[in-house]
C-alpha positions as CSV (number, residue, x, y, z in Angstrom):
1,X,18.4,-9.5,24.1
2,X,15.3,-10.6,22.3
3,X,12.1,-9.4,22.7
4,X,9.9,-12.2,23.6
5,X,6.7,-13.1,21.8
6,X,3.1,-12.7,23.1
7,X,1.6,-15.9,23.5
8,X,-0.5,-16.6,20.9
9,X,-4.3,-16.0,22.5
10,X,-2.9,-12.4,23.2
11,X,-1.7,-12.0,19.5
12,X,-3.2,-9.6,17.5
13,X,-2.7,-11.3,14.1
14,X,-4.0,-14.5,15.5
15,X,-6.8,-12.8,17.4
16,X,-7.2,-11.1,14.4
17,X,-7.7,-14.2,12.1
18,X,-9.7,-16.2,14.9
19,X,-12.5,-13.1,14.8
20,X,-12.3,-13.0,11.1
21,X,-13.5,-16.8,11.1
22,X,-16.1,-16.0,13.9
23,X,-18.0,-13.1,11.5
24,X,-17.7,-14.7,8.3
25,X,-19.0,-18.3,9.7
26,X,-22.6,-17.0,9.5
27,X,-21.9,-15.1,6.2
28,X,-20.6,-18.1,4.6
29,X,-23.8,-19.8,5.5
30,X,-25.3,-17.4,4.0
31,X,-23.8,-17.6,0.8
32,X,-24.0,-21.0,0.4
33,X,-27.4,-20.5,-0.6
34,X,-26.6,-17.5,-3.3
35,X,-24.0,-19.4,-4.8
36,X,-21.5,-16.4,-4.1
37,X,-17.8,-16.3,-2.9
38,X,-17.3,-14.2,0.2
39,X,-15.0,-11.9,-2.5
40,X,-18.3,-11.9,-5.2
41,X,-20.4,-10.4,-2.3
42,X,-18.1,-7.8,-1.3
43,X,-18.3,-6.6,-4.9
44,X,-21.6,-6.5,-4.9
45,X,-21.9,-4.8,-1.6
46,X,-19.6,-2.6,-2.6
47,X,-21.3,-1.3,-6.1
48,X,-24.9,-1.6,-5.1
49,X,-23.6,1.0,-2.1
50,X,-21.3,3.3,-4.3
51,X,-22.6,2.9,-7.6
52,X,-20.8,2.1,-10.4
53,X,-17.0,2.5,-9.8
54,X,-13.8,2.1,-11.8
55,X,-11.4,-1.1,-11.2
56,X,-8.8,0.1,-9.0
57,X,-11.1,2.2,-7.1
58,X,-13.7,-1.1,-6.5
59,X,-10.5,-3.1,-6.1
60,X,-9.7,-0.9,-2.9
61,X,-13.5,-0.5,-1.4
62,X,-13.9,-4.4,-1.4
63,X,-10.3,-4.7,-0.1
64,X,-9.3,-6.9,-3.2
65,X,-5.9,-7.2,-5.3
66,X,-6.8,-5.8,-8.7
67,X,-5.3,-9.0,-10.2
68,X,-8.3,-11.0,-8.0
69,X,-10.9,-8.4,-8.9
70,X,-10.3,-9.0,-12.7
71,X,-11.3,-12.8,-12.1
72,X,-13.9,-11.8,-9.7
73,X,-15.6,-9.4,-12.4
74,X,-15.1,-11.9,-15.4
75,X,-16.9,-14.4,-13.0
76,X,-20.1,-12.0,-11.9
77,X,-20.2,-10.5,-16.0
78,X,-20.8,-14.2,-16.6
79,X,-23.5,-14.3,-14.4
80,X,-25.4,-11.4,-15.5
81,X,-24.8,-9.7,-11.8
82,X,-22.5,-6.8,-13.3
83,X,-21.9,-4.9,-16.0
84,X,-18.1,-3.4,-17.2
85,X,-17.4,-0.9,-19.6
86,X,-14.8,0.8,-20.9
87,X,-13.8,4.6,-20.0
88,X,-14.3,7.5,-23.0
89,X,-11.4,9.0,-22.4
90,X,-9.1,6.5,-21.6
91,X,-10.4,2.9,-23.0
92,X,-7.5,1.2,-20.3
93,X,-10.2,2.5,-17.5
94,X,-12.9,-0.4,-16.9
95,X,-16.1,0.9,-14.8
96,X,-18.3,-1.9,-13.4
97,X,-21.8,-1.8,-12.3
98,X,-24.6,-3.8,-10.7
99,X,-27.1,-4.9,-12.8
100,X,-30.8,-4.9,-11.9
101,X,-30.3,-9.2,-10.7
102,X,-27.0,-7.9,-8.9
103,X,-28.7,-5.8,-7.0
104,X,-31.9,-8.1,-6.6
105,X,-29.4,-10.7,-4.8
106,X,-28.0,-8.0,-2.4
107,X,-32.2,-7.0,-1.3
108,X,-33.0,-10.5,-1.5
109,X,-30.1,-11.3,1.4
110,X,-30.1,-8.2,3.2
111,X,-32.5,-8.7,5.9
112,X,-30.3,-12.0,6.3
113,X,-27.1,-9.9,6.2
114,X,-28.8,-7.6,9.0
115,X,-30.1,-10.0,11.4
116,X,-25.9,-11.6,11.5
117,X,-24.7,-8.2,11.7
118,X,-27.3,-6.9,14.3
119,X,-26.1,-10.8,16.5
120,X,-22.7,-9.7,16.4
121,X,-23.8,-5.9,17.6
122,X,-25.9,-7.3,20.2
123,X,-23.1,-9.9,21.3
124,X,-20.6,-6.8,21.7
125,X,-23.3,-4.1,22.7
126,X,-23.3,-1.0,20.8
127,X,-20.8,0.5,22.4
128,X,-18.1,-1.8,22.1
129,X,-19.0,-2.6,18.7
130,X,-18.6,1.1,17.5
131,X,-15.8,1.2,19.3
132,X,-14.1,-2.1,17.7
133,X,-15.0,-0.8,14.4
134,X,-12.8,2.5,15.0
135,X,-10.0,0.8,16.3
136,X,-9.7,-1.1,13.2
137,X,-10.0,1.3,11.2
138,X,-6.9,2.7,13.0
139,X,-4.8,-0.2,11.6
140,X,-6.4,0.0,8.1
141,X,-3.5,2.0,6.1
142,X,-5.9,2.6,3.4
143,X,-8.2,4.6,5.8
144,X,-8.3,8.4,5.8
């Protein structure tokens, strides 16, 4: 016998894509206006949090295929919005940085970036949006 399929507005993949498109409306509004892809941000984001981080390790913060992040980087080098270097030790390693504009950009739209965020923790209440935020993170296989 086969097991039959949710219907679709109860499917967590679906579901799943459907909220993705409901956050990232506002951000892409957003970065119309910096002239940033959604995947340029999250780099960004991610180094002007962490500091300067090696390639693969970058590549897994801002949830990106290394092949994507190679572009990504090439892209924001050109730009002046990151720097990349090679490792001492092992000259295969590439580190990348935020420059001082990179990170200019990421102050210049953070209140921006916290007003959208704050609408979608005021929309859930604090509560639930704590609470959706772990139970994501309990489907992330990359989370500890």
């Amino acid at each position: 016998m086969t097991q039959s399929l949710p219907p679709t507005d109860r499917s967590l993949p679906i579901a799943l894509i459907r909220a993705r498109e409901g956050v990232m409306a506002p951000i892409r509004e957003m970065l119309a206006e910096t002239g940033l892809t959604e995947q340029q941000w999250r780099v960004l984001r991610v180094l002007a949090e962490h500091g300067q981080l090696d390639a693969k390790s970058l590549a897994e913060r801002a949830s990106l295929l290394l092949p994507s992040l190679t572009r990504i980087a090439a892209t924001l080098r050109g730009k002046g919005l990151i720097t990349q270097t090679q490792g001492d030790a092992d000259r295969r390693r590439q580190f990348i940085a935020i420059t001082s504009k990179g990170q200019r950009l990421i102050d210049a739209n953070a209140p921006q970036a916290a007003r959208i965020a704050a609408g979608f923790r005021a929309a859930l209440g604090d509560a639930d949006f704590d609470t959706l935020l772990d139970l994501l993170a309990r489907l992330d296989p990359g989370a500890p």
